[in-house]
N, C-alpha and C positions, 0 to 999 in steps of 0.2 A: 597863507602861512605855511612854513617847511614843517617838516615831523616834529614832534617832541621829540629832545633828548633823548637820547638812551642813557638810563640809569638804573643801576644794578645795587641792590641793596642787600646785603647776605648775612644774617645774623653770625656775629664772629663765635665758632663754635668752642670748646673747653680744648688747649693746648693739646692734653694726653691724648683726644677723641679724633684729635687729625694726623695720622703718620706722613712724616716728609714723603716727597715724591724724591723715589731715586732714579737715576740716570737711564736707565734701560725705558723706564715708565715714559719719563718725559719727551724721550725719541719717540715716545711711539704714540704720542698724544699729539706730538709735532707733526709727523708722519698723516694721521687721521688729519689733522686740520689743513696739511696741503692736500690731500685727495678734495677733500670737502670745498676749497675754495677752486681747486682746478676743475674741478666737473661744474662750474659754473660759469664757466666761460668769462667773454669778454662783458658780462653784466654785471660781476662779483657780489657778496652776499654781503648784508650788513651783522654788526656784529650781536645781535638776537638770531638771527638765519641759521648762522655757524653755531652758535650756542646750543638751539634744538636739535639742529642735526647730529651732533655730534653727544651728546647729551653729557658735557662737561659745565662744569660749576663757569659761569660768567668769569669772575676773576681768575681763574684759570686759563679760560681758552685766551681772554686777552692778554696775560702775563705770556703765553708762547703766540701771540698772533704777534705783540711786539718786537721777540727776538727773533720770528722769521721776518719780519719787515726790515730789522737793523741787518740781516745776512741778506739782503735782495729778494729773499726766495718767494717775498708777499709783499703788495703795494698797496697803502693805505691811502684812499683817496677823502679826503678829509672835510670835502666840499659835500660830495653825495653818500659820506660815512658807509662808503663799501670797501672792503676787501678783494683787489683780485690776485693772481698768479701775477710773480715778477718775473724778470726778463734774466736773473741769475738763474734762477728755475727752467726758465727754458734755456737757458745756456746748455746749462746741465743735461738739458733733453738731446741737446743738438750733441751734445760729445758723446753722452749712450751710443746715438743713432750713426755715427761717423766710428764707432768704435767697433760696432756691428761689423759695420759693410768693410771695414778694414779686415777681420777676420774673415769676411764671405771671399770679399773680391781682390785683398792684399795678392795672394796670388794670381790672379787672373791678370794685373797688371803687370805681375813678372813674365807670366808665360806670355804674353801677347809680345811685349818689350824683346822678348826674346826669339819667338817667329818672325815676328817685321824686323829688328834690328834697327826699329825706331820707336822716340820718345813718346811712352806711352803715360796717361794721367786720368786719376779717380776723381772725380771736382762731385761737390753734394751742393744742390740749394741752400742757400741763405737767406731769407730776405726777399730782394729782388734782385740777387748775386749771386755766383759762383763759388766756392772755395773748395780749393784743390786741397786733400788731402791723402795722396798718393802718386808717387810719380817714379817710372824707372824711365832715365834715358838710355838713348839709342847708343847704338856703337858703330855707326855708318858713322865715314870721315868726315863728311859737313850734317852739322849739328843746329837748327834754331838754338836760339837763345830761350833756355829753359823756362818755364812758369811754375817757381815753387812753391812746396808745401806751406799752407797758410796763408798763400794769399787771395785775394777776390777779385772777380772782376764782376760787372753790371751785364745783369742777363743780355746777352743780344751781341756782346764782345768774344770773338773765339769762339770756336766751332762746341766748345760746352754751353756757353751763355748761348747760344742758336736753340741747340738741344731742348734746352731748360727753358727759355722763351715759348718751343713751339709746343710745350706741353701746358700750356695752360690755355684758358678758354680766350676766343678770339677776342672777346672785347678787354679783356683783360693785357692780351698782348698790344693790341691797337695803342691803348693806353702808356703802357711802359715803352714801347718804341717810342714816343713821344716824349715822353719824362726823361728817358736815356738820350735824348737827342743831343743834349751837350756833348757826352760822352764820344758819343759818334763824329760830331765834328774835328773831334781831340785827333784821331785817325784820317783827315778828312771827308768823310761821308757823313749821308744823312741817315732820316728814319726808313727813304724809301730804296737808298739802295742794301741796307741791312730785311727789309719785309720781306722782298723773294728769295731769301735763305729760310726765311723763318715758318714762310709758307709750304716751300718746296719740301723742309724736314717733316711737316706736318701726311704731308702727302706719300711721304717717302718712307719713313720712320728713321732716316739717318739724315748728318747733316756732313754737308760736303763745305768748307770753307778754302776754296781757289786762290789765296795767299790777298784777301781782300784787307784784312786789319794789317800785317805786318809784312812788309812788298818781299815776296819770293818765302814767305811760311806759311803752305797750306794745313788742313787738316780734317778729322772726320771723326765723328763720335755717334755711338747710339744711346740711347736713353736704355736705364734700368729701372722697373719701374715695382712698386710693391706687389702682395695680391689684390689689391683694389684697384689696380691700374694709377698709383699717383705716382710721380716722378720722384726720384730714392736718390738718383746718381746718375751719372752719366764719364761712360768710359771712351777714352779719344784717342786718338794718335797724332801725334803733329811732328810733320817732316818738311825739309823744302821740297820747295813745288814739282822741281825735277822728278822728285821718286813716287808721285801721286798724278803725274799730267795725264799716264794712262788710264782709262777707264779699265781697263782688264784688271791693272796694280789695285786700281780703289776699289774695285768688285770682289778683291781678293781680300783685301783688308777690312771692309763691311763684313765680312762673312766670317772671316775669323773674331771680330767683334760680337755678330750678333753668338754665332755656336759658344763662346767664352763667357756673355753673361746666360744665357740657356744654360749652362753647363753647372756653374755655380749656382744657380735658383733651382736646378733640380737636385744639388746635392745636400744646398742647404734646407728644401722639403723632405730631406732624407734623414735630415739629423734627426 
């Protein structure tokens, strides 16, 4: 047999004895109940859990557990009567955390764009994808064809999706090279001519892409990574293959890469 209902029974108290809740209160009861459901991860509390913890009246915490559910910001699973963290809520996370590194590394993409004199791009995980949300092109006469702000691609696509691929644990890469394999054919390749990029950045801590995805656009990216070492960003350049064949050129723009995000993680430890 499943649990007994939950049911909430609360002597309705004398009109005068209850003051309305005003607007400032109700944000921040709102507030309290998304902490409370999000520290619980991908298990979610039912709604007695929330109720203790937070040690609000039952018909209250569920009249705002409600109206975070109709805004996304909470998903009511109705089958196992838990609460967890919705996917508007982590949108929300992702724009904070893209809005950050926009202010850390905004410029770091200008100055770089502006030493090489090619197209340089700030791409953040999503997912098991890319999205570029920074990009200064080059001002050398031939030009790749741009990858702009807001769009994705599937980790393992583009010298970011390498990046971003080779920073997660090996079985977990194994895995999405495989899942991505349609992908790859789109380009025509497989999972295994895409793995010795993926390993080689692993070994390297850069990722060199020799105009493999798009014939004659190569490129190079390092990973950014937090203080805990998880992957945050990753900062690229992509040029035709002419102005990267040399190794001396890519040894030079590696470096200027890696000293640019060095540079910005120690000023932003400075703030």
């Amino acid at each position: 047999m499943g649990d007994a209902p939950e049911i909430y029974e609360t002597p309705a108290p004398r009109e005068e004895a209850v003051p309305r809740e005003n607007g400032t209160q109700s944000i921040s009861r709102a507030f309290q109940l998304l902490r409370c459901v999000a520290q619980a991860g991908a298990a979610g509390l039912r709604l007695r859990d929330i109720t203790a913890e937070v040690a609000l009246n039952p018909s209250t915490v569920h009249r705002l557990l409600m109206a975070l559910v109709a805004e996304g910001m909470v998903v009511h699973d109705v089958v196992q009567r838990r609460y967890r963290i919705g996917t508007d809520f982590l949108n929300l996370l992702e724009m904070a955390r893209d809005a950050d590194l926009l202010r850390r590394y905004g410029e770091v993409v200008r100055y770089v764009a502006a030493k090489t004199g090619e197209s340089t791009y700030l791409s953040v995980p999503s997912g098991t994808e890319v999205l570029c949300i920074a990009r200064v092109l080059g001002v050398s006469a031939i030009q790749p064809i741009p990858f702009d702000v807001g769009r994705r691609r599937p980790f393992g696509v583009g010298v970011a999706g390498i990046v971003a691929l080779a920073s997660m644990p090996e079985h977990r890469i194994k895995n999405i090279l495989l899942q991505h394999a349609p992908v790859f054919e789109e380009y025509g390749l497989t999972h295994n001519d895409i793995a010795p990029l993926v390993w080689e950045c692993r070994k390297t801590g850069f990722s060199y892409n020799p105009g493999l995805f798009i014939k004659g656009v190569g490129g190079i990216g390092v990973a950014i990574k937090d203080g805990s070492g998880h992957l945050i960003g990753v900062l690229s350049v992509v040029a035709v293959n002419s102005h990267l064949e040399q190794a001396s050129q890519r040894e030079q723009i590696i470096s200027l890469l890696r000293s640019a995000v060095a540079n910005a993680q120690n000023d932003g430890a400075s703030d």
